[in-house]
Every structure is written in C-alpha cells, then in structure tokens.
LUMTIMI-38420 format. One record per residue (C-alpha): x negated, y, z negated; residue number from 1; residue in one letter. Coordinates in steps of 0.25 Angstrom, whole numbers. Last residue first. Layout:
N
+-------+-------+-------+-----+------+
|    px |    py |    pz |  nr | rest |
+-------+-------+-------+-----+------+
|     X |     Y |     Z | NUM |    a |
...
+-------+-------+-------+-----+------+
***
This chain:
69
+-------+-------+-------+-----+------+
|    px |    py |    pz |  nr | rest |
+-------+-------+-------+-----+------+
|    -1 |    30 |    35 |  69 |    x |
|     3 |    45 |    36 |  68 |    x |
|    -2 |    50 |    24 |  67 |    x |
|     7 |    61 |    22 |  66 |    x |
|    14 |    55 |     9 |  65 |    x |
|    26 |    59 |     3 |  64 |    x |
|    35 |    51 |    -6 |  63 |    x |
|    38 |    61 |   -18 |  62 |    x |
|    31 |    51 |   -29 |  61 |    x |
|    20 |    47 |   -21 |  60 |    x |
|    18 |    60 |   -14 |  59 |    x |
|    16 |    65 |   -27 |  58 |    x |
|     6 |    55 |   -30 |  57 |    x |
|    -6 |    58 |   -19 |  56 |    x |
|   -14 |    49 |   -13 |  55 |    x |
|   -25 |    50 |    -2 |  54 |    x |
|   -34 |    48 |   -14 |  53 |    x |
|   -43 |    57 |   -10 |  52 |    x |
|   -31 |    69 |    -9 |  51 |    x |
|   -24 |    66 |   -21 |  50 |    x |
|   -38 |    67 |   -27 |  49 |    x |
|   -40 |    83 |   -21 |  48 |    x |
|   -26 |    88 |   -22 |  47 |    x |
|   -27 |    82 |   -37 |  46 |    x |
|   -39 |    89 |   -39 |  45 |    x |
|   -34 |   101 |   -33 |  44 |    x |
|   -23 |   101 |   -42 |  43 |    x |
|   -31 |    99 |   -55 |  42 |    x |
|   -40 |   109 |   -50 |  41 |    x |
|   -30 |   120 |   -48 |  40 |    x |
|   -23 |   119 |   -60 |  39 |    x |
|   -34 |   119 |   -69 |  38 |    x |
|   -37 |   133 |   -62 |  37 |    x |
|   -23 |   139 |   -64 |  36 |    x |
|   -23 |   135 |   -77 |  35 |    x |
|   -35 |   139 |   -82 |  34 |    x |
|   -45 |   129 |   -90 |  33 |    x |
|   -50 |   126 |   -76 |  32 |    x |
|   -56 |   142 |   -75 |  31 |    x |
|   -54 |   149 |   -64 |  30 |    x |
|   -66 |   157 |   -57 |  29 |    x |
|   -60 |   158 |   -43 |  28 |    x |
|   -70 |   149 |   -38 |  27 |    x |
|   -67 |   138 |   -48 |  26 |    x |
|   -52 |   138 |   -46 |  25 |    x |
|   -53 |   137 |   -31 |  24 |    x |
|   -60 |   125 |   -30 |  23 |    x |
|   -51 |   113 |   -36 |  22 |    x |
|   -41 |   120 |   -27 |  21 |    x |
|   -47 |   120 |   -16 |  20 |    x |
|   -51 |   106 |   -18 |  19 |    x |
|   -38 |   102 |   -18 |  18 |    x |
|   -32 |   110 |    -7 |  17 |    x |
|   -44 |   106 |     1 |  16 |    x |
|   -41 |    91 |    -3 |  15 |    x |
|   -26 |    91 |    -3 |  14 |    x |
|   -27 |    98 |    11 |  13 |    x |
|   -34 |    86 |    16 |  12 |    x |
|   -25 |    75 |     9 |  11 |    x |
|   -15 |    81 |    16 |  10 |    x |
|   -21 |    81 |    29 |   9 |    x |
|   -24 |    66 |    27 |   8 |    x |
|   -12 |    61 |    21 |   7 |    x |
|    -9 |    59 |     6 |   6 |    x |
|     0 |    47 |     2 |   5 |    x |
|   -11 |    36 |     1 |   4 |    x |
|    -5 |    25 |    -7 |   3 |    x |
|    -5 |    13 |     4 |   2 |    x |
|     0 |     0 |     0 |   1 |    x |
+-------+-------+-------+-----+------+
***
C-alpha cells in the first residue's frame, strides 16, 4: 500500500516554503522564544518533513492527495 500523498510540485513548494520560513525568523533578528518566531519554525519544519517523507496527514484525514500514482 502506498502512503505518499504529497505530489511532486507540492512537495516543492512545501520545501521552499518551509525552509523559507525556517530562515526568515533569524534574518529578521527574531527570537524563538517569540511567538511569532517559534511559529514560523515549527511550521517550516513541518512543511519541510512533510515534504521528505512525501507524506502529509492532513491529507489523510481530508482525503486529498496530489500524488498522481
């Protein structure tokens, strides 16, 4: 059984959305023990995992997939 979900121009945008928003907080001086920062991270890192493993849950629970196969 397959579990990838995430299709491959998805999975691209996931991973410069992610890693953008891994980035952004530092070169704007933010701190992680902000808000706003912490958010951004934790997001980005999820973009970015969800985006490696080809797998992504919400999907799962909604029903989408953009992976073709």
């Amino acid at each position: 059984m397959e579990l990838a979900n995430v299709g491959s121009a998805d999975r691209l945008i996931r991973l410069i959305a992610g890693i953008a928003l891994i980035v952004i907080p530092f070169l704007m001086g933010m701190s992680l023990s902000s808000m706003p920062g912490l958010a951004m991270v934790i997001i980005g890192a999820i973009l970015v995992v969800t985006a490696v493993i080809k797998f992504c849950p919400l999907y799962k629970i909604i029903g989408a997939r953009t992976n073709k196969s």
